[in-house]
C-alpha positions in Angstrom: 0.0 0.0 0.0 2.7 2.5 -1.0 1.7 6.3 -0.9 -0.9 5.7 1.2 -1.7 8.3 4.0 -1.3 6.4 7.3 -4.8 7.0 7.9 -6.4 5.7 4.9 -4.0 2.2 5.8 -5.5 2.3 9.4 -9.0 3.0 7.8 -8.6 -0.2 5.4 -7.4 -2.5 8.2 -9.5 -2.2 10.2 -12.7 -2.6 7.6 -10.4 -5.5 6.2 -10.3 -7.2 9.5 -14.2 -6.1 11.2 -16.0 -9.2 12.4 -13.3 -11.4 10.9 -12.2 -12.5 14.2 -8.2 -12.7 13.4 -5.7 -15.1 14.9 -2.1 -15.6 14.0 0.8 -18.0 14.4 4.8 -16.8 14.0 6.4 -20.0 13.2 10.0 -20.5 13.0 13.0 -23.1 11.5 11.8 -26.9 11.5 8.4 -25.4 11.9 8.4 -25.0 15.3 5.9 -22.8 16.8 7.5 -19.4 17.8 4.2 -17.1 19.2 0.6 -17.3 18.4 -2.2 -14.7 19.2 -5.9 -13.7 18.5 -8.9 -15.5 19.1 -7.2 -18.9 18.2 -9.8 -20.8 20.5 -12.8 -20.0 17.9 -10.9 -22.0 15.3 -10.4 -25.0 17.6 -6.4 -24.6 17.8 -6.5 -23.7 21.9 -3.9 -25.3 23.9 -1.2 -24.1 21.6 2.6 -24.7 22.7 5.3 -22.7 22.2 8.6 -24.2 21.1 7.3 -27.8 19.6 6.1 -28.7 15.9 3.0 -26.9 14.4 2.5 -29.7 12.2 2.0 -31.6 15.5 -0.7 -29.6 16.6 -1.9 -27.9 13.4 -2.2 -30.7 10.8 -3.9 -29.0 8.4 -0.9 -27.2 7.7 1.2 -30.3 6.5 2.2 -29.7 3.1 1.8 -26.1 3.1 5.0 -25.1 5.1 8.0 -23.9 4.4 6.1 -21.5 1.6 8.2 -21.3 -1.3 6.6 -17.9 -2.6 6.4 -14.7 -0.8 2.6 -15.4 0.3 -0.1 -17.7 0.0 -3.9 -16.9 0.3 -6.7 -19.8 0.8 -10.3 -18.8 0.4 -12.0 -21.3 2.6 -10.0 -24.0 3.8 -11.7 -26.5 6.2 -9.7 -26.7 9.4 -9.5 -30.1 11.1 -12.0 -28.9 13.5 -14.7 -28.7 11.1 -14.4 -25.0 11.0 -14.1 -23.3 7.9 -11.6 -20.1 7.3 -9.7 -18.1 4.8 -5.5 -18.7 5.4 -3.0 -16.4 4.9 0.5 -17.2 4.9 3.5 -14.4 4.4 6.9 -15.5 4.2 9.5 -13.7 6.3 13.2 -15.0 5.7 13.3 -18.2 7.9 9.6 -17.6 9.2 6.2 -17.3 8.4 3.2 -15.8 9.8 -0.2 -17.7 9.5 -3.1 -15.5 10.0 -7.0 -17.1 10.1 -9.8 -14.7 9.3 -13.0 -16.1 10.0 -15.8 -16.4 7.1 -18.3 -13.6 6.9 -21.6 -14.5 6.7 -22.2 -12.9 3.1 -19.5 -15.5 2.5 -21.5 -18.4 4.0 -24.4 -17.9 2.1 -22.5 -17.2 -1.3 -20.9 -20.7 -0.6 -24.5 -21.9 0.4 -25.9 -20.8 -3.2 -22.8 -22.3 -4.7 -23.1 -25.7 -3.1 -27.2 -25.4 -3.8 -26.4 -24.7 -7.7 -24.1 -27.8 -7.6 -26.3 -30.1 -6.2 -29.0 -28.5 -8.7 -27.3 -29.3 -11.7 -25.7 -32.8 -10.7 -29.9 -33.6 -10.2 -30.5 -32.4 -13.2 -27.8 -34.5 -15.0 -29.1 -37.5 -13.0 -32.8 -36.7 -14.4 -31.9 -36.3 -17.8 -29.9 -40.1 -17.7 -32.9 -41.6 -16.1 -35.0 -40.1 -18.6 -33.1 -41.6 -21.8 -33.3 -44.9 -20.2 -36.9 -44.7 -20.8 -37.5 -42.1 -23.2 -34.5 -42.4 -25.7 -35.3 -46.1 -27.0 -38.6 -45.9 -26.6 -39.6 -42.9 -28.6 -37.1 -43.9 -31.5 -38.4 -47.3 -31.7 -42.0 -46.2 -32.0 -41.0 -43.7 -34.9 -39.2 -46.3 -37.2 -41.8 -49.0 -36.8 -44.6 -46.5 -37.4 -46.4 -46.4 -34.4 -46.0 -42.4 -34.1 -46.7 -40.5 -37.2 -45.9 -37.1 -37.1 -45.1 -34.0 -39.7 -41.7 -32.9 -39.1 -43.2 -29.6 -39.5 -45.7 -30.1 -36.2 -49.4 -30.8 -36.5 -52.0 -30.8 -33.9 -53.7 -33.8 -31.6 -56.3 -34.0 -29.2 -54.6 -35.4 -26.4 -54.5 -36.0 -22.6 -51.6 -34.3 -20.5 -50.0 -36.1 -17.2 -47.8 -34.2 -14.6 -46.8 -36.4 -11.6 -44.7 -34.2 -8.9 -42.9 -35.8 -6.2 -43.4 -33.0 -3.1 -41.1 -31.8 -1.0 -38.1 -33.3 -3.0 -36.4 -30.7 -3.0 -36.4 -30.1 1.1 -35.3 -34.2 1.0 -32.4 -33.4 -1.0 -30.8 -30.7 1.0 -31.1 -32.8 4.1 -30.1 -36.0 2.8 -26.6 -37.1 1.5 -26.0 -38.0 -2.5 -26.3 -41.1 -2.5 -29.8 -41.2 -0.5 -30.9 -38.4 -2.9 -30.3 -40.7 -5.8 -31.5 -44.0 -4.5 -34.7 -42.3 -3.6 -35.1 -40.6 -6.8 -34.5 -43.7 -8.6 -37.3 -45.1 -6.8 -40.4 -42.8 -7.5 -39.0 -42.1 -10.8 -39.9 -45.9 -11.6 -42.7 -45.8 -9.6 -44.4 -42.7 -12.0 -42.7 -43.6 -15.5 -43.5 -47.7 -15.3 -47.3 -46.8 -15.2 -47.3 -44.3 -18.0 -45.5 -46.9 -20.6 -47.8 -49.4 -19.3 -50.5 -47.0 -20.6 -49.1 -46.0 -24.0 -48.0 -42.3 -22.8 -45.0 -40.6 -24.7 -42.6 -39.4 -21.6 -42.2 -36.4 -23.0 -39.6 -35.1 -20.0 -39.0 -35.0 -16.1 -38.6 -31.1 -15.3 -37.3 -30.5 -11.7 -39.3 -33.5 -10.0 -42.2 -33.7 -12.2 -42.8 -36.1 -14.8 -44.8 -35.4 -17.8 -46.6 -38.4 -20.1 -48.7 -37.6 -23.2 -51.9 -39.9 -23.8 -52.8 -40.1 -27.3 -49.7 -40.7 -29.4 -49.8 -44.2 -29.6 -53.0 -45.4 -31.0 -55.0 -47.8 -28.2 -58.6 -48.8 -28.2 -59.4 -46.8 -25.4 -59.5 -42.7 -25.2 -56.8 -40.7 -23.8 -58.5 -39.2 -21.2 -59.0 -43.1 -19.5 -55.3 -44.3 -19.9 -54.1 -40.9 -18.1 -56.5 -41.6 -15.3 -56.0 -45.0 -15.0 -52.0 -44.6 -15.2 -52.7 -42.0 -12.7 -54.3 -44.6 -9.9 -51.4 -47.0 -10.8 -49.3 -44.4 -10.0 -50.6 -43.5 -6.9 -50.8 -47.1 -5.7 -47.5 -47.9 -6.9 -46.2 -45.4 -4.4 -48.1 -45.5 -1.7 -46.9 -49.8 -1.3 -43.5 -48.5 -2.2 -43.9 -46.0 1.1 -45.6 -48.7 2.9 -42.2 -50.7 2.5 -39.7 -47.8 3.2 -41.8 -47.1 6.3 -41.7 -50.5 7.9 -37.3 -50.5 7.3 -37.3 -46.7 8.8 -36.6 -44.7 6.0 -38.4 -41.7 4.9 -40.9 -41.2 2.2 -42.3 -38.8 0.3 -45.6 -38.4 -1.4 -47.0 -37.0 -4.9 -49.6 -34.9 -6.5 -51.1 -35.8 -10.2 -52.8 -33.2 -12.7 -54.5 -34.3 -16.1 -55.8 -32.4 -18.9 -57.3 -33.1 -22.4 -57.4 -31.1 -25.4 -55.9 -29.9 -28.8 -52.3 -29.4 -28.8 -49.3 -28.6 -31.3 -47.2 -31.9 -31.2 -43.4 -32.0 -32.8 -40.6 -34.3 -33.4 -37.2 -32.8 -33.5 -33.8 -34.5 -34.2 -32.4 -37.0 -35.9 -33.0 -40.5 -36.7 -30.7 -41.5 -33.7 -31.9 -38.9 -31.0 -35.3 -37.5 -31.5 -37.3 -35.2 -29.2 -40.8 -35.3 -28.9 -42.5 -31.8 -28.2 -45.7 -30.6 -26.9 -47.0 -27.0 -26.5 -50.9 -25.7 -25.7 -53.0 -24.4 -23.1 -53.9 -27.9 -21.8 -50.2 -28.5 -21.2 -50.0 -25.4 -18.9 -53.0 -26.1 -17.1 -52.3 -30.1 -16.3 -48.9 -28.6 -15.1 -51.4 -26.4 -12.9 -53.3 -28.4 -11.9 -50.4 -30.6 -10.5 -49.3 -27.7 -8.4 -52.9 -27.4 -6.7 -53.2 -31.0 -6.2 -52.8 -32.3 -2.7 -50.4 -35.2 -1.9 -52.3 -38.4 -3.5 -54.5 -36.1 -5.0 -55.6 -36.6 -8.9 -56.8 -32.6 -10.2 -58.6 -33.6 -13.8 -60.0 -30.7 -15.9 -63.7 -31.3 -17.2 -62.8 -32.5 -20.7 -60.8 -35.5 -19.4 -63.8 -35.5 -16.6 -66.3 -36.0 -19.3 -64.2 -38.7 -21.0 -64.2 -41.0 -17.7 -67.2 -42.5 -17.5 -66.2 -45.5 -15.5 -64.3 -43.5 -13.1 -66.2 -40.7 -11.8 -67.8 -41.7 -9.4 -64.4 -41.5 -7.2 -63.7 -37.5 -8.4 -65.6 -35.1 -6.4 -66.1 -31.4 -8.7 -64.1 -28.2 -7.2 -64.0 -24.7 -8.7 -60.2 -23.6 -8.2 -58.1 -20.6 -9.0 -54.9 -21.6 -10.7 -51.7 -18.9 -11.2 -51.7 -18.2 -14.7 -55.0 -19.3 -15.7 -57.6 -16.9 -15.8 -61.0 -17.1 -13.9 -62.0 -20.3 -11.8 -61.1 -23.4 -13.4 -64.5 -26.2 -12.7 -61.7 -29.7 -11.6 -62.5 -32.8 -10.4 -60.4 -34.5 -7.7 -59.9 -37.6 -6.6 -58.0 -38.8 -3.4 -56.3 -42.0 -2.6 -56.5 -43.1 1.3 -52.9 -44.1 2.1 -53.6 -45.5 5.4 
């Protein structure tokens, strides 16, 4: 900090080092400990003793001593303690200086949001690998042998829209390790996908934790609107055993919601004939999507064109005017709830 008014270097210490809770070490040849100071307690290093290895009582620092630069800064460094810290290390001829500043807690939460993005996108990677296993194959095998016939250029298709959302997944994975997180999500994801093949849906995609299947692709005898539903009820009771099981061994489980909608939408295929994507896009995509959001856990939200359609199975849905964000006015549903108990 050359030309600097002495003043100006006093005001910049002193900001540099405000709440940071300092502590220093002076060690000398052999890297013995020569003096320490500061609050060298808060990073569990009490007990300190003068004149005997620092290695010995500092192991973190193996490997980083004698410095063979001037100085050496570490953003962050987890101290055997558990406690985390930014490191400096200055050189001084046959000495160095350690000083610990602790982590300010705009620091924290940056490294919070930074270990939330990672786990976000390592998710995401494992969703989209799940996906192919079901999705890849499948959807290129059904457009070479003919069963899906659709204009490059998009058409339209009166179809039936599926979203299954597993709740509170993303609270599960923040307090659960990787390999939980992945186990689990293995699990569900079989449990939703399985019963939508069984029923000739397209996967189209699994965004976040929500799984979307599109009735009406694949030609069947019966309408859309009744393999959604019934696709829906396996999906329900595929989870709620696979809960029943997880319960008796002590682990947790979660629960999900289901929203179906039927109507005219713009259907694509993009791609090649080794990877194609399948695309949908209309109103009765957004409001199935919706309608998964409102739906309570074990909870099936239909709209009234797939409600029309299901004839053998309304007596079980009970009719409910709801409010849905993005949809305007109240939107007449149907709902039907699976006892888990």
């Amino acid at each position: 900090m050359k030309g600097l008014p002495k003043e100006i270097t006093a005001y910049l210490v002193t900001h540099a080092l405000d709440n940071r809770n300092p502590a220093y070490l002076l060690i000398g040849r052999n890297t013995v400990l020569k003096e320490f100071g500061g609050d060298t307690a808060l990073y569990g290093i009490g007990g300190l003793r003068r004149g005997e290895s620092t290695l010995d009582q500092i192991p973190f620092l193996e490997g980083l001593l004698p410095l063979r630069q001037s100085s050496l800064i570490l953003p962050c460094v987890q101290i055997d303690t558990g406690q985390k810290a930014d490191v400096h290390i200055i050189s001084d001829g046959s000495r160095h200086w350690v000083l610990l500043l602790s982590i300010v807690d705009e620091e924290i939460e940056h490294l919070h949001l930074l270990e939330k993005a990672s786990e976000h996108n390592t998710l995401h990677e494992r969703h989209a690998k799940i996906l192919d296993q079901y999705l890849g194959k499948e959807l290129v095998k059904a457009l070479d042998e003919g069963q899906i016939k659709i204009c490059e250029s998009g058409e339209r298709r009166h179809v039936s829209i599926l979203f299954a959302d597993i709740r509170e997944f993303t609270s599960f994975s923040e307090m659960n390790p990787p390999e939980v997180v992945f186990a689990t999500l293995n699990h569900y994801l079989d449990a939703m996908i399985k019963p939508l093949l069984e029923e000739s849906a397209v996967v189209d995609r699994i965004m976040g934790d929500a799984v979307m299947g599109v009735f009406g692709i694949l030609t069947m005898a019966v309408s859309p609107p009744h393999q959604a539903v019934v696709a829906a009820l396996k999906i329900l009771t595929a989870v709620r055993d696979m809960n029943q099981q997880l319960a008796k061994t002590g682990k947790s489980v979660l629960e999900v919601g289901i929203g179906i909608s039927t109507g005219p939408v713009a259907v694509g295929i993009l791609g090649s004939t080794v990877r194609k994507t399948f695309s949908v896009v209309g109103h009765h995509v957004n409001l199935a999507a919706r309608l998964q959001d409102y739906a309570e856990p074990f909870e099936i939200l239909v709209d009234e064109n797939t409600y029309k359609e299901i004839v053998a199975y309304q007596r079980g849905f009970r009719e409910t005017d709801i409010v849905l964000k993005g949809v305007t006015g109240q939107v007449k549903a149907y709902a039907y709830r699976m006892q888990t108990v």
